[in-house]
C-alpha positions as semicolon CSV with decimal commas, in nm:
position;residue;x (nm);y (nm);z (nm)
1;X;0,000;0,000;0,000
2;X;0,172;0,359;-0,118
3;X;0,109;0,661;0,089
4;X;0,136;1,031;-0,023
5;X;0,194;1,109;0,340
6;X;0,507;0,953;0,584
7;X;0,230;1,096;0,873
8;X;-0,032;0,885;0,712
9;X;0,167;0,561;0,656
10;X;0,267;0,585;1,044
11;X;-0,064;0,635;1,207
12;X;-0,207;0,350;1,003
13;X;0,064;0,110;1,072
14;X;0,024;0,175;1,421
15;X;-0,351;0,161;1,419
16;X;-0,305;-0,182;1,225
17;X;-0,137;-0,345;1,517
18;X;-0,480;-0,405;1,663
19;X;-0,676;-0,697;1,675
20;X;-0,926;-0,790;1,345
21;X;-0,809;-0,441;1,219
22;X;-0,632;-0,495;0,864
23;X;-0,417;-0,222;0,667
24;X;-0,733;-0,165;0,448
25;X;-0,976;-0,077;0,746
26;X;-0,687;0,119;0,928
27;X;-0,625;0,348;0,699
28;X;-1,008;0,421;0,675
29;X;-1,016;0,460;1,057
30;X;-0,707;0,712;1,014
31;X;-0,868;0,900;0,701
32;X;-1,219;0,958;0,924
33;X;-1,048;1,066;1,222
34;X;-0,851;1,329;0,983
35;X;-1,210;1,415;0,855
36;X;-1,300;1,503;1,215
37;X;-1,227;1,859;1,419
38;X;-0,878;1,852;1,582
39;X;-1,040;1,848;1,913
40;X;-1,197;1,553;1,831
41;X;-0,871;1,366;1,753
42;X;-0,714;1,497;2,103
43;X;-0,981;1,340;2,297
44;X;-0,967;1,044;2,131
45;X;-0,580;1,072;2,207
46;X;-0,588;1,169;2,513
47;X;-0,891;0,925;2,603
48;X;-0,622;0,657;2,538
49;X;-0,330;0,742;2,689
50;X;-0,522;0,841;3,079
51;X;-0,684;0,495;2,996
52;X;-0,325;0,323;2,940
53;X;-0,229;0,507;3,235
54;X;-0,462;0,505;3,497
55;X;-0,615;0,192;3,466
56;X;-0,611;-0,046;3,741
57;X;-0,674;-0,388;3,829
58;X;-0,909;-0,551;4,097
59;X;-0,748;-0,587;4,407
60;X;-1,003;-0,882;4,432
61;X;-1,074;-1,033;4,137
62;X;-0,885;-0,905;3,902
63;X;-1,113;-0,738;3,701
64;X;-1,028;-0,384;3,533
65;X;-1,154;-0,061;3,748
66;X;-1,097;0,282;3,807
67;X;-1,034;0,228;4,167
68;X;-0,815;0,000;4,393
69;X;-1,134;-0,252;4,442
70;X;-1,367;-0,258;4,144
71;X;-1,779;-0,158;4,149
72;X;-1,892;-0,515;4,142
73;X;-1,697;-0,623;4,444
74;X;-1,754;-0,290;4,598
75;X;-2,148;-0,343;4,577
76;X;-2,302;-0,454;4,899
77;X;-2,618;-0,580;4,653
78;X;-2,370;-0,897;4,508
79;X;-2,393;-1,197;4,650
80;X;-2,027;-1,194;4,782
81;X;-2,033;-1,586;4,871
82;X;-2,081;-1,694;4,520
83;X;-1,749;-1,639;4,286
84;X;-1,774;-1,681;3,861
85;X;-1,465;-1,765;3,802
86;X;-1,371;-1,666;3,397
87;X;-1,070;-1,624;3,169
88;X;-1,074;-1,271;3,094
89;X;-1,260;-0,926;3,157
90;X;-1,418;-0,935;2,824
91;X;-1,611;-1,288;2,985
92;X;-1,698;-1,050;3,290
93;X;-1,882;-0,828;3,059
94;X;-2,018;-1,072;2,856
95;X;-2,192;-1,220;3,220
96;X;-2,259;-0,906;3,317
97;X;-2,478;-0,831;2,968
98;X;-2,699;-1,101;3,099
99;X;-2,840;-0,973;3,408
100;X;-2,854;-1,314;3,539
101;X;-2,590;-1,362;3,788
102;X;-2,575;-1,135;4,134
103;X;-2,294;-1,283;4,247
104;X;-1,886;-1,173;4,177
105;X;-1,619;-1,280;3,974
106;X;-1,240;-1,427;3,966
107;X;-1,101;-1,315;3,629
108;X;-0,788;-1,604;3,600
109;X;-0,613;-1,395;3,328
110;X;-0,594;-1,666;3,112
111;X;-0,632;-2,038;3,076
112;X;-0,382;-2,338;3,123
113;X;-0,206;-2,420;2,779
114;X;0,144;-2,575;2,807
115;X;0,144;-2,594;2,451
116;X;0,181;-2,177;2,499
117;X;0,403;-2,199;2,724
118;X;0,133;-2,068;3,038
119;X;0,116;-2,263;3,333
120;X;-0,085;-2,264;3,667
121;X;0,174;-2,020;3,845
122;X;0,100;-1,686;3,563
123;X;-0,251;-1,726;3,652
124;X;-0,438;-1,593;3,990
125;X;-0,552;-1,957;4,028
126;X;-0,338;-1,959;4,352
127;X;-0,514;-1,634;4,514
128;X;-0,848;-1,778;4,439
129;X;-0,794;-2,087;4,638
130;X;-0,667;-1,866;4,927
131;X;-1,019;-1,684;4,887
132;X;-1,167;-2,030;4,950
133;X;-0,953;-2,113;5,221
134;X;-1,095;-1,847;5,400
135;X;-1,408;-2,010;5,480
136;X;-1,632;-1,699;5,337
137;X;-1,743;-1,874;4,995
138;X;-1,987;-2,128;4,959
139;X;-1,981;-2,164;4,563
140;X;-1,728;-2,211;4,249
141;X;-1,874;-2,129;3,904
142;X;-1,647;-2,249;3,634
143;X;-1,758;-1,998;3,317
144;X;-1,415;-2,069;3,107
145;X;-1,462;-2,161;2,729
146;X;-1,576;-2,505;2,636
147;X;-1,224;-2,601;2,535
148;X;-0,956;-2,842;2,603
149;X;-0,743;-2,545;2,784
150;X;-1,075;-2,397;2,996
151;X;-1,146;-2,777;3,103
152;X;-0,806;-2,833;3,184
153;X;-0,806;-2,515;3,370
154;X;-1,178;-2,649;3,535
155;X;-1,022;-2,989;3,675
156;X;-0,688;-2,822;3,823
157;X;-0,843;-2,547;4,061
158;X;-1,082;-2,796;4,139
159;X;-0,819;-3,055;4,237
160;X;-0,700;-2,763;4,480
161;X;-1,020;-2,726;4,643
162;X;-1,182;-3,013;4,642
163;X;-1,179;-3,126;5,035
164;X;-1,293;-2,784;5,139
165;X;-1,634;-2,756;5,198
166;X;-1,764;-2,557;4,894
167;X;-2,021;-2,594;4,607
168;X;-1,854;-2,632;4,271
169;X;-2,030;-2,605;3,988
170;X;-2,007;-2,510;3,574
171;X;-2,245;-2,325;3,358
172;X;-2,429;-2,574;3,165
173;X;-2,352;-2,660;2,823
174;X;-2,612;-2,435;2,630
175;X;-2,233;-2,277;2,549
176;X;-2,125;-2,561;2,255
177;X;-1,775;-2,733;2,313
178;X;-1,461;-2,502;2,165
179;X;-1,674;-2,183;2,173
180;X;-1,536;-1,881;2,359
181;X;-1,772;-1,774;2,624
182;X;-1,779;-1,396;2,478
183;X;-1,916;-1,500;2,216
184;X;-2,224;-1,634;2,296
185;X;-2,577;-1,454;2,266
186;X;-2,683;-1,314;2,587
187;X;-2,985;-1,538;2,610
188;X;-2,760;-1,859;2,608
189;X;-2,514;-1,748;2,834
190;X;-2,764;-1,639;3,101
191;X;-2,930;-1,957;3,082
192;X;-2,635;-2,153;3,090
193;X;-2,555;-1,932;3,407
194;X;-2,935;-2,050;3,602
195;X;-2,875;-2,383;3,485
196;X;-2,544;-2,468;3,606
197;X;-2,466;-2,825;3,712
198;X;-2,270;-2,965;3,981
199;X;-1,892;-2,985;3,874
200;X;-1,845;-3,351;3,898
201;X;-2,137;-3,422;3,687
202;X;-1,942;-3,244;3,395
203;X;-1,643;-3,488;3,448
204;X;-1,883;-3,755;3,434
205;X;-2,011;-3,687;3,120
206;X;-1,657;-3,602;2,941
């Protein structure tokens, strides 16, 4: 792809390096934000780099926030005894589209894949099960992906609570095997959320 303008060529290879966004579609985003007043640009700029910034991370779960403990865990409304456990914020979001679940959340960061080179010690698998040691939880909801890396994930941090005395349980399988959870349409996910099935029963039927 030529470029008339070094300034052009820069932004767009820079806007390329994001996810889904090709050379074509970058330099489209890069022409309409030329289009637009120069305030409009600086916002967008400066939205960015106070987001980059300032962002923090869950003190508790993990979860992106503004603050030191995010809003969900800060809300006296959730069910604080009840912990969704997921890969990633974008599966907090996803939950949280639903409506259906009043509880909080334990976002791992990831998923086991030794194939990747990530194992059980670059996840927050290991602060969870201190959570559970401290007597305050009464139920596990696996929500990772319906893959071989989320069940492997699944079986693991149950193997390292399994003699406390807790509920563990995984959404049900509305969610079809080696689909990511974000994915789903809110009406499937919330269901598979209320009809969630006991943990072992999942390994039984694998």
């Amino acid at each position: 792809m030529e470029f008339s303008s070094k300034l052009i060529e820069k932004a767009v290879n820079e806007m390329a390096q994001l996810p889904g966004i090709g050379k074509r579609t970058a330099l489209r985003l890069v022409l309409h934000i030329l289009k637009q007043p120069k305030e409009q640009a600086a916002f967008l700029a400066q939205a960015l780099v106070t987001m980059r910034e300032e962002i923090k991370y869950c003190n508790s779960c993990h979860n992106i926030s503004d603050s030191e403990v995010c809003e969900i865990c800060a809300n006296p409304g959730r069910n604080h005894q009840i912990i969704c456990v997921v890969e990633d914020i974008r599966d907090v979001m996803a939950i949280e589209n639903t409506g259906q679940f009043r509880g909080i959340y334990h976002v791992l960061g990831g998923k086991i894949s030794p194939i990747d080179g990530v194992g059980p010690s670059q996840l927050t698998i290991s602060k969870l099960v201190e959570k559970v040691k401290l007597g305050q939880v009464k139920e596990i909801i696996f929500a990772l992906s319906s893959t071989m890396e989320g069940d492997t994930t699944n079986f693991y941090i149950y193997k390292q609570i399994a003699d406390l005395p807790i509920v563990v349980s995984t959404i049900a399988r509305g969610i079809a095997v080696g689909d990511e959870l974000e994915y789903a349409d809110e009406v499937t996910l919330g269901r598979s959320i209320l009809q969630r099935v006991p943990f072992e029963k999942s390994l039984k039927n694998n």
